[in-house]
Structure formats: C-alpha cells, structure tokens
N, C-alpha and C positions, 0 to 999 in steps of 0.2 A: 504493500500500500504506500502511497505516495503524498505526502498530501504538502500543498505551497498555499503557505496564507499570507498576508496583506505582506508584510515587510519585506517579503521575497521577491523584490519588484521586476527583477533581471529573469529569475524563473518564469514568473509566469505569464510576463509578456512574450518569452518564448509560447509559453503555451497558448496564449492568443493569437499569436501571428499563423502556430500550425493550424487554427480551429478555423482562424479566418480564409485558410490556403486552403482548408478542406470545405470549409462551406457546408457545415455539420452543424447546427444549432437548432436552438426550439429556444424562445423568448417564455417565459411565464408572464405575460403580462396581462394589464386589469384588465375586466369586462366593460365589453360596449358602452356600459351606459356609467366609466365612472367608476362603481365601485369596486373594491377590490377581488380578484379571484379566489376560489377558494384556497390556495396554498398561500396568496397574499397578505389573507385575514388570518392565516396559521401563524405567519413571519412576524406579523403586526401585535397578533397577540400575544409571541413569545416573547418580540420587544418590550412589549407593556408589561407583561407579569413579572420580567425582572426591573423593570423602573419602578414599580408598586412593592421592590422589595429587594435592592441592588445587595446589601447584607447576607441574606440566602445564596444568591448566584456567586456571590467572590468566594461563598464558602465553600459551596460545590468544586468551586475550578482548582483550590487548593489555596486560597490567600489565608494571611496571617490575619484574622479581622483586628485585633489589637492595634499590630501595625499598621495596616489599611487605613484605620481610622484615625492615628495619628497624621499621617500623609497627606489625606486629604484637605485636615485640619477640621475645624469645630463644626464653623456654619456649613459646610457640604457636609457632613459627617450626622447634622441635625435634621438639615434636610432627607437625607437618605433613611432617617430614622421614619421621620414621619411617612416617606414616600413619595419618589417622583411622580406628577399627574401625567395619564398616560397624552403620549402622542395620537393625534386628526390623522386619520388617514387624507391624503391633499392624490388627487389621479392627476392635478397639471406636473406636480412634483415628481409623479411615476413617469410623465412624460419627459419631463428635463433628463433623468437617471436612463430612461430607455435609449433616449438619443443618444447619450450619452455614449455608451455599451457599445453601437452600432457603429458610432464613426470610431469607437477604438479598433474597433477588428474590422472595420474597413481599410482604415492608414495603418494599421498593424502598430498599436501603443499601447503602452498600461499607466496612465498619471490620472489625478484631476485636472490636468493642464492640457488642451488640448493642441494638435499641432500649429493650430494656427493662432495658439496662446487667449483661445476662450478659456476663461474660470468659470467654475460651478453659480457665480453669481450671475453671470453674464447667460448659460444656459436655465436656470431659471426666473431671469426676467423675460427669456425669451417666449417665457408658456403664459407670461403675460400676470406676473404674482411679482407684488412687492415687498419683497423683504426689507426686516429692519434688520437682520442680522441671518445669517447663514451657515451650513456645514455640508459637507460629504465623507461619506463614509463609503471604501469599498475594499473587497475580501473575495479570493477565491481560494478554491480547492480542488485538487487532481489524485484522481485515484485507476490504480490498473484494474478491483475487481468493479464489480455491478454495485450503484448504492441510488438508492433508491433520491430526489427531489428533497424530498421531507429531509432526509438524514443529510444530505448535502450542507442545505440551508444552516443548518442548526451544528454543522459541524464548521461551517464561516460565522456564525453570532458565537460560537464557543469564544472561536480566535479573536472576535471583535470586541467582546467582554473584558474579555483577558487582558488586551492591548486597553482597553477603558479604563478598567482599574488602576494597570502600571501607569496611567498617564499618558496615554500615546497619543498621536493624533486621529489615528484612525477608526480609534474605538470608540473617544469619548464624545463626539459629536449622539450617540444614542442615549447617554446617560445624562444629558446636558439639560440640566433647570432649568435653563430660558428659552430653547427652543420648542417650539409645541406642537409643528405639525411637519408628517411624513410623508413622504412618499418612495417606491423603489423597483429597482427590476430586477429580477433573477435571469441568467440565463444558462443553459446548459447543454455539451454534446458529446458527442464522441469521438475520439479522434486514435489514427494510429502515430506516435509521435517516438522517435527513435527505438523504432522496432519493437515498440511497445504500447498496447491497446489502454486510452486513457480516457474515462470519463473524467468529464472538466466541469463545472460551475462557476460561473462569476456571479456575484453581488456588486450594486450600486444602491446606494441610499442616501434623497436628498433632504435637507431638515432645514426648516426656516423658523421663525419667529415673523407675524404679517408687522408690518409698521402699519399704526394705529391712524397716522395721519393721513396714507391713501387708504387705508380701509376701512373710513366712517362708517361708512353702511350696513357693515358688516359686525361691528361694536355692537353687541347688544344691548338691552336698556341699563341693566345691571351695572355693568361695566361703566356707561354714560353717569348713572346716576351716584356711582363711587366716586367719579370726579368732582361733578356739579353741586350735588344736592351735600355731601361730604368735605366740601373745601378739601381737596385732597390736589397732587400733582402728578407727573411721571419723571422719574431720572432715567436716562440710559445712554450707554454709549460701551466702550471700551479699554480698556487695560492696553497697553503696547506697547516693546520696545522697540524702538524706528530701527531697525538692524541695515537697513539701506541708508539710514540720514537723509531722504526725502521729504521728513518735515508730515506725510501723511501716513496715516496704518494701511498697510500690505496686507495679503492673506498672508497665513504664515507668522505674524508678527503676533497675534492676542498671547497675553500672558491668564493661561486658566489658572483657577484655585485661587487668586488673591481676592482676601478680605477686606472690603470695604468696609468705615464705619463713619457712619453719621452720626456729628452730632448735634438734635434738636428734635422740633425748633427751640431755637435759642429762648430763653426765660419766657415759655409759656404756661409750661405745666408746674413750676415753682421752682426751689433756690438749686435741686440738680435737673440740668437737663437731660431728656432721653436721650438713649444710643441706639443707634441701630445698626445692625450687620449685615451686610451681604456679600456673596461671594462671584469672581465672574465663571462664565461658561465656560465651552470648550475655545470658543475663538476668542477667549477674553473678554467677552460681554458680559453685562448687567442693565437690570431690570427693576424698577421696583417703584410700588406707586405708596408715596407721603405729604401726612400733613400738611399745606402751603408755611412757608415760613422762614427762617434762618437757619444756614445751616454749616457743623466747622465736617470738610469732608478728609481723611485722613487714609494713605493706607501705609501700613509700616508693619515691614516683617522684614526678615534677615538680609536680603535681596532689593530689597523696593521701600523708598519714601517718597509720597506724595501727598501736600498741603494744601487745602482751597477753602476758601468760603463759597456757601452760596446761597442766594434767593430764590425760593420754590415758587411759583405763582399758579395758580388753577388752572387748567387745561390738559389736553393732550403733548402740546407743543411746550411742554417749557422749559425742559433743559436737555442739552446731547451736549456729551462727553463725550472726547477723545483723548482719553489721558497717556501721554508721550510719558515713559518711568524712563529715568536716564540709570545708566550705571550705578 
C-alpha cells in the first residue's frame, strides 16, 4: 500500500500528471440542483462531527491532549472545549474546488497556485461569492490495492486533521473558528503508474467567511438586530508578518493562534474594565462582534507585540484590521 498525502507535493503531482496522461477519472461532484451528493454530505459530516468535538479526533490520531492544549494556547483550547459551529455547505464553493482539480490535471500541477498565478481567492470570487476572509485545503492519497471512495476520503481528512493539529497549513483551514462555510471536490481513478496498478484520490476544499458588507441580504434579522437594537460593532481583519516588505498581507503571511485582547470599553462598566480575548484563524484572521466604545487593543506573546487604541462605532462597517507584527 502506498499512500502520499498533502506535504508530499513532488509525489503526487507525479501522480496527477500520470492520471491526467491517462485520462482515468470520475469527479464526485454535487447534485444538479446544489446540494450536496451523497458521499458529499458523508465528507461534510465527518468534517462537522470532529469540529463539534476537535478533542476526541486529536485523541484518536495519537496526540498528547495535554500538550495539544498547551500549543494551541487558552482561547483556541476554550473554544475547542465548547465546540466549533459546524460549516454551510456553499455548491459555488464546490464549484471554485472543482475547477480547480480540473485545470490541475489538465496543465499537469499540484499547488493552490495556479499556473497562471490564480489564488484560491481569485477562483472563488470567480463563482461570484465575496469573501471577507478565505482558505484551501487539499490532500491526496494513492494506493496499489482496491479501497473503496468512503475509505479514500477519510483516509485524506485522517492526514488533514493531523497536519491541523501540528499547525500546518493544510489542515487547519477545516478547524478554523472564523470560517463558516464549505465547499469541495473529490476526485478519483485508476491508473497504471511505474508498472504498478494505482488507485488515486484527490481532495480540494474551499472555506470562506461571507463579508457582511456585500452580503446584507443575506444577514438575517438576528444578526441585524445584534448590531442595531444592541449598540454593538464588528472588529476584523488580520495578524501578519509582511515577509515580502510590500507594506500589504500576502496569502501565506497570516500568523494563526495569536491572542488578541481587548481592552473595554474603557470606564463603562466601572473602576476595572473588561477584557476580552480572541484568537486569529488559520490565515491569521479574526472576528468578533463588541460593545461600541473604547478600546486598548494588545497582543503580546513571546514572538509578537502589538499596541492600539480604538473607537468601536455601531455598524457593520466599523473597523478592518490589518495588523503588520514586525520582528
């Protein structure tokens, strides 16, 4: 048995290039109208029952939970307590990932980068979805006997877990608090590849967060009325070390896992003011809807200081971060 998953990048675009020279594939992708197929809704679901319980899944794979939980630090370590809210299934998302798959093994590649230097953000704006913040995740696996779809799948979300937990990039876009909806495609065939018979699989999987500002429509009352009716605001934006010195964040540049802490608002609730913690995603984002008011914003751990004040104001629109962490 054979098997090449995510970090094995040189493998198994050999093994794309033979799949695509053989012209051997079967797409699993979603149903006519949208929703997901039924192997889709398998994939989706086993995403969701380890985000409603990341704890369980690290302990199966063989992690130290102790240590796990130290690494992660507190506020992801709290959140994981309580449980990540599962991911939307999104079909324009299944469409950006399917495209995706198809021009790889047509120009024979294996990246999120495509050859003519499209990124995963640029193929899902093209399905006509605005993202505030974005991820890709993808994983294959090649074996020489028979294994069945199901077993395939779940033996690339093994690898993708795994790689989530130790921090990878590849795996944590599925475990990510701030992203909320999914989309993806599986694809698999058969191939004869150095004189030897190999069932193949790929996974692509794309994860957004909508930005709240094109997607009024779509805000439900709730949400609207968490703003409005609640003097409440929105913070969001990103973690980043400029590693180019272009002055903007790159993909590639979010720093995950750091703790953010607010504090406030300033002298409202009496002589201490509140804190509050949050922690960023996999692309180094954060999210999080507060009180309107003053605020001291801080993040400081071994690695990172960064100092701000700021004024929250009611709305959707009121504050976007892009915080550059220097050395």
């Amino acid at each position: 048995m054979i098997r090449k998953y995510c970090e094995l990048w040189a493998c198994i675009a050999i093994i794309i290039i033979a799949v695509s020279v053989l012209g051997i594939s079967c797409s699993y992708a979603d149903s006519a109208d949208g929703d997901p197929s039924r192997l889709e809704a398998l994939i989706l679901e086993r995403i969701n029952s380890v985000r409603l319980d990341p704890w369980a899944e690290a302990d199966r794979l063989g992690y130290d939970i102790d240590l796990l939980r130290k690494e992660i630090g507190p506020v992801i370590a709290e959140i994981w307590d309580q449980g990540l809210k599962p991911l939307v299934w999104n079909s324009r998302l299944s469409k950006a990932a399917q495209n995706h798959i198809q021009d790889m093994l047509q120009h024979l590649y294996y990246s999120h980068v495509s050859l003519d230097g499209t990124m995963p953000f640029d193929r899902i704006k093209k399905e006509g979805i605005n993202p505030l913040f974005w991820a890709e995740s993808m994983g294959a696996v090649a074996f020489e006997n028979v294994i069945s779809p199901e077993e395939a799948v779940n033996l690339i979300l093994d690898g993708l877990f795994s790689d989530a937990f130790a921090g990878g990039e590849e795996g944590s876009p599925l475990l990510d608090h701030v992203l909320t909806d999914i989309g993806f495609n599986f694809f698999g065939g058969r191939l004869s590849f150095d004189k030897v018979d190999l069932n193949v699989f790929v996974f692509t999987a794309d994860l957004i967060m909508p930005d709240p500002r094109m997607e009024l429509e779509g805000l439900n009352s709730g949400f609207q009325n968490l703003l409005t009716e609640n003097n409440n605001a929105i913070i969001w934006g990103r973690v980043y070390k400029d590693l180019n010195s272009n002055g903007v964040y790159d993909p590639g540049e979010g720093l995950s896992r750091q703790t953010i802490v607010l504090r406030g608002p300033l002298g409202i609730y009496g002589p201490v003011d509140p804190s509050w913690a949050i922690a960023t995603g996999s692309c180094g984002c954060f999210f999080q809807i507060l009180p309107v008011g003053n605020y001291d914003m801080i993040i400081n751990d071994a690695n990172t200081y960064y100092q701000q004040s700021l004024s929250l104001k009611q709305g959707i629109s009121s504050y976007s971060l892009n915080i550059n962490v220097a050395e």
